[in-house]
C-alpha positions in Angstrom: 0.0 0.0 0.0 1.4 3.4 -0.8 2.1 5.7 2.0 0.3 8.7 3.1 1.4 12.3 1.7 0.2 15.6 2.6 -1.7 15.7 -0.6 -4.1 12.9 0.5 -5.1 14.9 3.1 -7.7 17.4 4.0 -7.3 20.7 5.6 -8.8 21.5 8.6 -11.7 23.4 7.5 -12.4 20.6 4.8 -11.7 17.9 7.6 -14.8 19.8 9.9 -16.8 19.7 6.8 -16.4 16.4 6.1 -15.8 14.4 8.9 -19.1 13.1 9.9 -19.2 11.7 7.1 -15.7 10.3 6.8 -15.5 9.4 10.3 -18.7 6.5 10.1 -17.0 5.6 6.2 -13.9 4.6 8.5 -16.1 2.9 11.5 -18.0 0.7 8.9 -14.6 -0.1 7.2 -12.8 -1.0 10.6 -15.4 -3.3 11.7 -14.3 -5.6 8.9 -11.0 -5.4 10.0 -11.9 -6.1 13.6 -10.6 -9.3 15.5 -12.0 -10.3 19.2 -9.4 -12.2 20.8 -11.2 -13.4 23.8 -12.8 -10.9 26.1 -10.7 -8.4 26.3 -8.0 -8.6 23.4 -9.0 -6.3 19.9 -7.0 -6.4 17.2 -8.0 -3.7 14.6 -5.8 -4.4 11.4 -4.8 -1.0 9.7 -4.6 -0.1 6.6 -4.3 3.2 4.1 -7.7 4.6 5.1 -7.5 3.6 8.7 -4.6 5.5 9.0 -5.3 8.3 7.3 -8.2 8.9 9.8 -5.9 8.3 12.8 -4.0 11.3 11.0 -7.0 13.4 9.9 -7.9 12.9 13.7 -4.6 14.5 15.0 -4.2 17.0 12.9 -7.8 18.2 14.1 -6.9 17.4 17.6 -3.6 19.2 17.7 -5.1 22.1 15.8 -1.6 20.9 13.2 -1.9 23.2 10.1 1.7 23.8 9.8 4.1 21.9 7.0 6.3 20.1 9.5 3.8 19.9 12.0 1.9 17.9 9.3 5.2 15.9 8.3 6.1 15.2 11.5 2.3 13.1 11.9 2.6 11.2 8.8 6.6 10.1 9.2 4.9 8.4 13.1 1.7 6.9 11.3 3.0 5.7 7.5 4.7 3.0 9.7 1.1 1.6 10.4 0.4 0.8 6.7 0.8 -2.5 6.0 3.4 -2.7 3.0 2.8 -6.2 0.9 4.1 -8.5 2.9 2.6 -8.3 6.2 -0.1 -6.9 8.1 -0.3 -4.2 10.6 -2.7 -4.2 13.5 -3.2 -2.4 16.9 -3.7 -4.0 19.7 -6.1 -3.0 22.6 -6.1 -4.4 25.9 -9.8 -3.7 27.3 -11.0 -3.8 30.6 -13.8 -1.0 31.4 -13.1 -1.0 35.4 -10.1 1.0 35.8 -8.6 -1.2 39.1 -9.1 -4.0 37.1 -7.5 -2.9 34.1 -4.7 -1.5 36.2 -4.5 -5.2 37.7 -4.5 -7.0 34.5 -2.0 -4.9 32.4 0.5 -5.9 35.8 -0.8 -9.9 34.8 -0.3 -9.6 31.1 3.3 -8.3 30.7 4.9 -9.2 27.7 1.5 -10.0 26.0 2.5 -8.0 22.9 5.1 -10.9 22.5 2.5 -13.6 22.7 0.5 -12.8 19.5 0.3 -15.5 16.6 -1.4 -15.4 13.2 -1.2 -19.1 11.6 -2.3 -19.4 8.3 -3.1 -22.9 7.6 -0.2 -25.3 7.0 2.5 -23.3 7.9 4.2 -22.4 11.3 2.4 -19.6 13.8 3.6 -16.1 12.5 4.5 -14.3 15.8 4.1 -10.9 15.6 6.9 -8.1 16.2 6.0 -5.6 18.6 6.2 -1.9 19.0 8.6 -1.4 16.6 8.9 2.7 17.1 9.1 2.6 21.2 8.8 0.3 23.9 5.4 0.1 25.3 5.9 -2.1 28.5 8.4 -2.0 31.4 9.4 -4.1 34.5 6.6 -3.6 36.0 3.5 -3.6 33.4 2.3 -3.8 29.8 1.0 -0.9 28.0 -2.7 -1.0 26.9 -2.6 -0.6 23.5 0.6 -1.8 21.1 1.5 -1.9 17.5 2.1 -5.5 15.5 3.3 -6.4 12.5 2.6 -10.0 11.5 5.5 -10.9 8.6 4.4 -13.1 6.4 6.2 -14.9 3.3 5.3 -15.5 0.1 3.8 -19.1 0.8 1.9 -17.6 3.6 0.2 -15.1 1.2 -0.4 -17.9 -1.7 -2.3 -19.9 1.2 -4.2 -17.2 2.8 -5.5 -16.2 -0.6 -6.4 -19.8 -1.5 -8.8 -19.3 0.9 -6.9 -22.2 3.9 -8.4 -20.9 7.4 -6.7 -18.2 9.7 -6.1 -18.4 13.2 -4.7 -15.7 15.8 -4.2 -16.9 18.9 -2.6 -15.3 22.0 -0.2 -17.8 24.0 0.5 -16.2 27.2 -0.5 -18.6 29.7 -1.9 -16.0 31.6 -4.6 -15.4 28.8 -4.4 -18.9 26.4 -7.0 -17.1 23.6 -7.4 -17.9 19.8 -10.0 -16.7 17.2 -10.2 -18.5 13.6 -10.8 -15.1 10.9 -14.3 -15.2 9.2 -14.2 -15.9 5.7 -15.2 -12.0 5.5 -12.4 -10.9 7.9 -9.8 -13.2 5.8 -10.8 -11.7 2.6 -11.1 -8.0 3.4 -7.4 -8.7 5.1 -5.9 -10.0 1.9 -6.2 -7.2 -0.2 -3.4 -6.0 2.2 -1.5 -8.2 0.6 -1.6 -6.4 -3.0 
């Protein structure tokens, strides 16, 4: 997938103007490309658009009109956009009580390690984690994290066959797996291109 410029984005004004709209275009499109894992693991698998709402979202946010300002936002998101021969996701760590979130981001250090995609017939694709900062520390994992699931060619080849996908967590403090819907599979692949 190419890589956002400024050019693909709107100015603020524009952005106000057409954000409603925009934003529930982005919301339909990320609920396809939404993974449960469990109760309380989401992966949301970004892509081109994905991202450049993430941006859009900043920009607004930080009130960024500026040239490098705006630079500065795409060079820490472009890195989120899958690039052929993986996929990129986000990882949220949910728990809506606050002491018990606190208490299970303490329980599930290292989880960011423990993520697998397995396309079927090949070995369990672990992904790489956090690749621009570490997240976690001594102490506790972070609450949200950035994968990257490599996968080669013969991975690809299969997953576009149509074989089933599994991501699984293997923590033994949260042993989770999801198998992709045929839906979620498909809208994934065209990652791949």
């Amino acid at each position: 997938m190419d890589q956002l410029e400024r050019d693909d984005l709107l100015s603020l004004e524009n952005y106000a103007l057409e954000r409603t709209e925009f934003r529930a275009r982005v919301m339909t499109h990320k609920k396809q490309r939404t993974v449960h894992l469990g109760g309380h693991l989401t992966l949301i698998f970004e892509d081109r658009l994905s991202i450049q709402y993430q941006v859009q979202e900043m920009l607004r946010i930080e009130r960024i009109f500026e040239p490098a300002g705006i630079q500065d936002e795409l060079d820490a998101y472009n890195p989120l956009i899958p690039d052929g021969d993986n996929l990129k996701a986000t990882l949220l760590i949910e728990y809506d009580d606050v002491e018990q979130r606190k208490h299970e981001l303490v329980r599930l250090r290292g989880i960011e390690h423990a993520l697998a995609l397995t396309v079927h017939g090949h070995a369990p694709c672990v992904a790489v984690a956090d690749e621009d900062m570490e997240r976690s520390n001594e102490e506790k994992t972070a609450a949200v994290h950035f994968l990257r699931f490599p996968l080669a060619a013969a991975r690809v080849a299969a997953w576009k066959a149509g074989v089933p996908v599994t991501l699984a967590c293997t923590l033994p403090a949260m042993p989770v797996e999801a198998v992709l819907t045929p839906e979620q599979r498909d809208t994934l692949a065209a990652d791949f291109d």
